[in-house]
C-alpha positions in Angstrom: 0.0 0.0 0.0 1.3 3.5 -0.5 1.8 6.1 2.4 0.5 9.1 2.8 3.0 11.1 1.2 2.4 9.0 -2.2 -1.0 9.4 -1.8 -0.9 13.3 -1.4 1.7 12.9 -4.5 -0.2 11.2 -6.5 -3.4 13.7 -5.9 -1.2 16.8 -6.9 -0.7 15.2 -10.2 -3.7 14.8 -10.7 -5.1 18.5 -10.1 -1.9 19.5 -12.3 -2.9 17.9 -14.9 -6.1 18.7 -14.9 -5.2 22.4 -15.1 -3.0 21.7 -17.6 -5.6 19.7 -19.7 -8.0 22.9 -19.0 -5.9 25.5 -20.2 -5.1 23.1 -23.9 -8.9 23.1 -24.0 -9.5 26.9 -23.6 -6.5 27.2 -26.1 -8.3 24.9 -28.8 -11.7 26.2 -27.9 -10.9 30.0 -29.0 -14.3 31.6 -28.6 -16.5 28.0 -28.4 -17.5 28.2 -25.1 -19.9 25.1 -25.0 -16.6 22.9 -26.7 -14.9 24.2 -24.0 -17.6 23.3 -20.7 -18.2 20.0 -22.5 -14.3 19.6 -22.8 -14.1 20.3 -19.0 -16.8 17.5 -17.9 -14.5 15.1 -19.4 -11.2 15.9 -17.5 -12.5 17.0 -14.2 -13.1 13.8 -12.2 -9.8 12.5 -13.1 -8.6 15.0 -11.1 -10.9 13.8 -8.1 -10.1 11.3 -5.5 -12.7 9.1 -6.8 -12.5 9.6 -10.2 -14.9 6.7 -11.1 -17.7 7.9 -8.6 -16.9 11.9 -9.9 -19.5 13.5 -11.7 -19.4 17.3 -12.8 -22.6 20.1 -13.7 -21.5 23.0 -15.7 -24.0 25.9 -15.5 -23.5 29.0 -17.2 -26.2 31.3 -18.6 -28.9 29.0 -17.4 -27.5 26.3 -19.8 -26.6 23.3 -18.2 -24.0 20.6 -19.2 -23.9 17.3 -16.9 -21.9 14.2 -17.1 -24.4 11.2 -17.2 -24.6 10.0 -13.8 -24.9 13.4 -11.9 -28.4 12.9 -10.8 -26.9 10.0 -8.7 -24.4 11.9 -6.6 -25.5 12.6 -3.5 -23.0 14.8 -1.8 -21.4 17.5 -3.6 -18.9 20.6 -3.7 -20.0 23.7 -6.0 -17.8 26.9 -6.5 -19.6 29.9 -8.4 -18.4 31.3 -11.8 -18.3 35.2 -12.8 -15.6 38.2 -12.4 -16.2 40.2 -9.4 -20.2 40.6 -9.0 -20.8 39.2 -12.0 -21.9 36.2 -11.6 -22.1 33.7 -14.8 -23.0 30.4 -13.6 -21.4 27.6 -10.7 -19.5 24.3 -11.3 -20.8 21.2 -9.0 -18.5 17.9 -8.7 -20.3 15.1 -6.8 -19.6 11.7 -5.8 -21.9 9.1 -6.4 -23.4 6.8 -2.9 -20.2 4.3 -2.0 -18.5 2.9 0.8 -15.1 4.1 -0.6 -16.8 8.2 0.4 -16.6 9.3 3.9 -20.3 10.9 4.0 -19.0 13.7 6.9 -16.1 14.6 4.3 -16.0 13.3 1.2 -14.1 15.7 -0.4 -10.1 16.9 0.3 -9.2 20.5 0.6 -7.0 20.4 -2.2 -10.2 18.6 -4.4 -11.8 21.8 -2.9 -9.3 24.1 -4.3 -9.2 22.9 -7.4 -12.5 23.2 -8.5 -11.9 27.3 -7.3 -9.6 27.1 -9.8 -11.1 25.3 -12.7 -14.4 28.2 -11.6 -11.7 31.3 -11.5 -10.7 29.8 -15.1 -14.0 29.3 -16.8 -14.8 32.8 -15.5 -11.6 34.6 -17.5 -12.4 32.8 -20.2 -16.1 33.3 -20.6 -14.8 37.2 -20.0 -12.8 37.0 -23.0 -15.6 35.9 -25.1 -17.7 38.4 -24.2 -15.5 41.0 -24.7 -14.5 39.4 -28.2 -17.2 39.5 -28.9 -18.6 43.1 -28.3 -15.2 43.6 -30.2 -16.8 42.0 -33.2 -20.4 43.6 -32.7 -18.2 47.0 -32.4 -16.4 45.7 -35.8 -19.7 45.3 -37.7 -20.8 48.2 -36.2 -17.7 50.1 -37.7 -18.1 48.3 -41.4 -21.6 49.2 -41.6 -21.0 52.9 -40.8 -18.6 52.7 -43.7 -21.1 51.8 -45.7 -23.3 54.2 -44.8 -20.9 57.0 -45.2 -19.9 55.9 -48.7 -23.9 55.4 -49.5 -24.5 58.9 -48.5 -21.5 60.1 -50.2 -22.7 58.2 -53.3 -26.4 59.8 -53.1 -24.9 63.7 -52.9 -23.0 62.9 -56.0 -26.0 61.6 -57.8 -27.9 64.0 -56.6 -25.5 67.0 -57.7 -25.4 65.2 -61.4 -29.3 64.8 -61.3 -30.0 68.6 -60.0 -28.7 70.5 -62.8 -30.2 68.8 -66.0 -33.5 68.5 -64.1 -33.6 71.9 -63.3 -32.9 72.6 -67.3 -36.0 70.0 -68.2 -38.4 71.5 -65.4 -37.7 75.2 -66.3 -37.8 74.3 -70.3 -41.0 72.8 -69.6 -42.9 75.6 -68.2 -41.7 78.2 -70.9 -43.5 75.8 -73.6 -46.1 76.0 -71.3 -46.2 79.8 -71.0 -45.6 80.5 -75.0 -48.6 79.0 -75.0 -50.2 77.9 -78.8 -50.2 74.1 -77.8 -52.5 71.2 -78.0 -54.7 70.0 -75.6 -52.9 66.8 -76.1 -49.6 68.9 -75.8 -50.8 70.6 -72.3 -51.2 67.5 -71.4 -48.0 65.5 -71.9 -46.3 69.0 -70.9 -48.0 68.6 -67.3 -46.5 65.4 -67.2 -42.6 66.3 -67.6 -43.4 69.4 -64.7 -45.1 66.9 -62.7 -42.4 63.7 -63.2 -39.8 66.3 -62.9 -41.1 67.9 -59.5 -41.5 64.1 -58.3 -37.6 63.6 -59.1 -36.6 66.5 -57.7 -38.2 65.4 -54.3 -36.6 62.2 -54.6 -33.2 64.0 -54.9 -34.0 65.8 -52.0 -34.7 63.3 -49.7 -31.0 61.7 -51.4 -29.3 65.1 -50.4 -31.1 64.5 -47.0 -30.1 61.1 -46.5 -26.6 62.1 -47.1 -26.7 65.3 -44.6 -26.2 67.4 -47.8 -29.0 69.8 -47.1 -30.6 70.1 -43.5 -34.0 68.8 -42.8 -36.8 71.9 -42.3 -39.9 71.5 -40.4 -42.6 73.0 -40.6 -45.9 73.6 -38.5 -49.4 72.1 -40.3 -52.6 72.3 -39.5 -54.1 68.0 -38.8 
């Protein structure tokens, strides 16, 4: 049988492994946080005293992630995960009923401590995904203002180009109107360049609008 002193060994290599094996996970997980809390069930109760009567819950956002026989355990250790008051989640290790578990204390302080640790990790690197990923929102963000900007400096260009031959059309249009001697039929299709040409010219001023080119008025109506 080993003494004491192996035993104890023989514990610590366990725990630093398992820190070890958590911090390859996190590394190969990037921004996958449920790889990495799935990962994480699988290498935790190796590092336990019992490590075939270890289970492990993972909860984080209200999802849950459970190795198979957790609702068996009966006595447990839990150690909450979040940065400061923030609080993300907790991480429960049980052991399921056996005569190898002292019910009064079942679990070592060091087994204690390490699942502080394994908590403290999960919580920096559920920080770092959040904040890579506001960095991403912000990055969209960013591109899409480009856009905007290059829409709106599209639409004052069009609508500079546009302004001057309508201008030409709409004020032709109304001297033939005023020289009069036209057609009925000629009045007619005349009223429909002024009119198609007044529609255009609103349409190029909600453009100039759009792209902050001319400042938007209001005015007071009567409902």
């Amino acid at each position: 049988m080993m003494d004491a002193a192996h035993v104890k060994l023989k514990e610590r290599v366990k725990e630093l492994k398992c820190l070890y094996d958590l911090s390859r996970i996190a590394l190969e997980a990037g921004n996958d946080l449920s790889a990495l809390l799935s990962k994480t069930l699988s290498i935790v109760p190796d590092a336990m005293q019992y490590p075939d009567l270890a289970e492990v819950s993972i909860t984080v956002n209200k999802i849950s992630y459970t190795t198979k026989g957790f609702g068996k355990s009966g006595v447990h250790i839990a150690s909450s995960i979040g940065v400061g008051k923030k609080k993300y989640g907790q991480i429960k290790v049980g052991y399921r009923t056996s005569r190898k578990v002292n019910s009064r204390s079942p679990f070592l302080v060091e087994e204690k401590n390490l699942i502080k640790i394994v908590a403290r990790e999960l919580s920096l690197f559920i920080k770092r995904a959040i904040i890579e990923e506001n960095n991403q929102k912000l990055a969209i963000q960013l591109q899409h203002s480009k856009r905007l900007a290059f829409v709106g400096e599209l639409s004052a260009g069009i609508a500079h180009e546009l302004n001057e031959p309508l201008g030409r059309i709409l004020g032709f249009a109304q001297l033939i109107k005023k020289n009069g001697s036209l057609s009925e039929q000629q009045e007619t299709d005349i009223d429909r360049i002024v009119k198609a040409s007044l529609y255009t010219r609103e349409i190029i001023k909600k453009l100039m609008i759009f792209s902050r080119q001319m400042p938007r008025q209001i005015n007071t109506v009567s409902l």
